[in-house]
C-alpha positions, 0 to 999 in steps of 0.5 A, a space after each residue: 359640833 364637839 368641843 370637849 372631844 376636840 384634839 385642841 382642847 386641853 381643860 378649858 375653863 370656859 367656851 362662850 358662844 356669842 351671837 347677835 341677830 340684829 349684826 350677824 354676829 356669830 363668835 366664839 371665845 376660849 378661856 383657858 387657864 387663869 391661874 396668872 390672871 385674866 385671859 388675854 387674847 386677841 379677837 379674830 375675824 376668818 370665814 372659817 369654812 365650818 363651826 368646828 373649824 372656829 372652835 378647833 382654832 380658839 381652842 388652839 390659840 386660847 391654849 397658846 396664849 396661856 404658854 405665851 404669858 407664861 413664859 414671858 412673865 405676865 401676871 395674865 391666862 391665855 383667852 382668845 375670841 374667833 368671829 365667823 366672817 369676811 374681814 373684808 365685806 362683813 365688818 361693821 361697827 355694830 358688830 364689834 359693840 356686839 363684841 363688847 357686850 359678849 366680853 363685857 359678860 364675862 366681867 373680867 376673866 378675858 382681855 380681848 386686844 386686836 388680831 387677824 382680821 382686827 385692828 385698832 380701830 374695831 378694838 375702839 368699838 369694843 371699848 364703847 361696851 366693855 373696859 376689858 380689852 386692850 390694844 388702844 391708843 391713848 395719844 399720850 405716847 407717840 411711839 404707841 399707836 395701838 398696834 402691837 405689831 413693832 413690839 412683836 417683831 421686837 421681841 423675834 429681834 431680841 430672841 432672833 439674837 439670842 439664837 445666833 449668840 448661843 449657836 455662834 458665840 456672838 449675836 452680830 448679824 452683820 453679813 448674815 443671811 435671814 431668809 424672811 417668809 412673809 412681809 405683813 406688819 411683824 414680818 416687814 418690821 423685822 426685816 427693818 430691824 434686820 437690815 439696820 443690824 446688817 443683815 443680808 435679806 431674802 424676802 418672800 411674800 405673795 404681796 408683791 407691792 410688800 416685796 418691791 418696798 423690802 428690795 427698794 428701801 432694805 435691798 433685799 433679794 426676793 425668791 418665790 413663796 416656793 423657794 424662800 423655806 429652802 435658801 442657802 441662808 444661815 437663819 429662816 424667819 418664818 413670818 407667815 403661815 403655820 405648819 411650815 416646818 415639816 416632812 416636806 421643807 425639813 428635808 430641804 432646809 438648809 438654815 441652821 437657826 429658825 426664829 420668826 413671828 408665825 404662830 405654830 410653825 412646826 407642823 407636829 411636835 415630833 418636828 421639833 426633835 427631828 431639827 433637834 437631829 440635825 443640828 438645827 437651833 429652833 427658837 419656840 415660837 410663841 415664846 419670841 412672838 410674845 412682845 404683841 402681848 407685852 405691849 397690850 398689857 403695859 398699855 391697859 396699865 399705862 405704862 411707858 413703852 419704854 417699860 415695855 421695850 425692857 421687858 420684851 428684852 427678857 426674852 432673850 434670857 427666857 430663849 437661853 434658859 430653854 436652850 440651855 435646858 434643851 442641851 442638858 436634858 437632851 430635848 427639843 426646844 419646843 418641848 422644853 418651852 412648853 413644860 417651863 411654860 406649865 412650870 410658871 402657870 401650875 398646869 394639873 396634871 
């Protein structure tokens, strides 16, 4: 088992190893900067095939949260929480208190919210144990549910625009044609957003009962998972798998914009200048996807949503500062979020 010698580690503060017998829990948690704040990441529940696997993955995301934060301008660090396990057979209340009782333990410097594997209700089971985490609902505002996945998919529509405004010149989508990889939770709130914005939807998702509900009610055209990366479309939002934008799809992509939801999506760094070459506009992912996290923060403050909705619309002058940026300095979108990303956090050298 090695963290320090791992490729995702980058100088974290912290690595916390969680475990609890009489639940089964085994978790890791990653804090990885806190120069803006506390950690704030979401807790994930995967039967990660090894140890390492886990370690390798909340190292990686840890990292990301810190840039995502960042770039959003929260006063918050980057964290993130991995449970070794089935979402599906191995979730008991027990375990989540267990949760709760590891973060409670690090008294403060990381905020868990809710992620793959998650939900509302296991974050509950957290707060019984520890005032440090986010994600709940608190019933006094009917348009916050404690999920944050129509605020992140708010924030892809808001960044999405930008994209289409800086390569055409206007942000209407009306008659555009966005081909959607995945219908999950972002994904199908996107799309509604989307459709009521005009747009011409090509859908894909191995959740057939998902893509029936997208043609019926949003009048998409369904493709195969196969085919949806390579649709005659003017913009790909990939809301789904990361890694997807790589030596393979690259060659047949046909799309001039790329912004969605899924985390990494590009497979290397070095594919984020090879779009930069062919004229493709990339809109770095983390820092559209990035309304989840403004939502969790603005509601542990207790906040309106109606301040969360302004601020998740600062994305787009962010996305066109990195744009902007990326013109001038002759370099790839993602290059230029992250370093404005360590410019904000005050990452050392």
């Amino acid at each position: 088992m090695s963290i320090f010698s791992d490729s995702a580690f980058d100088n974290h503060e912290q690595v916390v190893f969680a475990s609890d017998p009489e639940t089964g829990l085994k978790a890791v948690i990653a804090v990885h900067n806190t120069n803006l704040g506390p950690s704030l990441g979401g807790c994930r529940m995967w039967p990660y095939a090894s140890e390492q696997d886990a370690i390798h993955d909340v190292l990686r995301l840890s990292r990301g949260m810190t840039y995502k934060s960042a770039l959003v301008n929260l006063p918050l660090g980057g964290g993130k929480s991995v449970i070794i396990g089935d979402p599906r057979s191995q979730k008991t209340p027990a375990l989540f208190r267990a949760v709760g009782r590891a973060v409670e333990r690090l008294n403060g410097r990381y905020i868990v919210a809710e992620d793959v594997g998650t939900s509302p209700a296991d974050m509950t089971e957290i707060a019984s144990q520890t005032s440090h985490v986010g994600g709940i609902n608190d019933g006094k505002d009917p348009a916050r549910t404690g999920d944050p996945s129509p605020f992140t998919a708010y924030g892809v529509f808001i960044g999405l625009k930008e994209a289409v405004k800086y390569k055409n010149g206007s942000d209407d989508l009306n008659g555009m044609r966005v081909a959607v990889q995945g219908l999950g939770n972002v994904g199908f709130h996107l799309c509604e957003m989307l459709h009521k914005a005009g747009a011409e939807l090509i859908v894909a998702d191995i959740n057939s009962v998902a893509v029936e509900r997208a043609i019926t009610e949003l009048g998409a055209k369904a493709v195969s998972i196969d085919e949806i990366l390579s649709v005659n479309a003017d913009i790909l939002a990939p809301c789904a798998l990361g890694g997807i934008i790589n030596d393979t799809s690259i060659a047949s992509l046909k799309a001039g914009i790329i912004a969605g939801a899924a985390n990494n999506q590009l497979e290397a760094d070095r594919h984020g200048e090879v779009l930069r070459e062919m004229g493709v506009l990339y809109a770095p992912d983390y820092v559209i996807n990035a309304g989840g996290v403004v939502e969790v923060h603005y509601c542990r403050q207790g906040r309106p949503v109606s301040e969360t909705n302004s601020h998740i619309e600062s994305i787009g002058a962010t996305v066109r500062e990195i744009f902007e940026r990326a013109d001038r300095e002759n370099k790839s979108t993602g290059f230029i979020a992250d370093r404005l990303a360590e410019e904000r956090f005050g990452k050392k050298a």
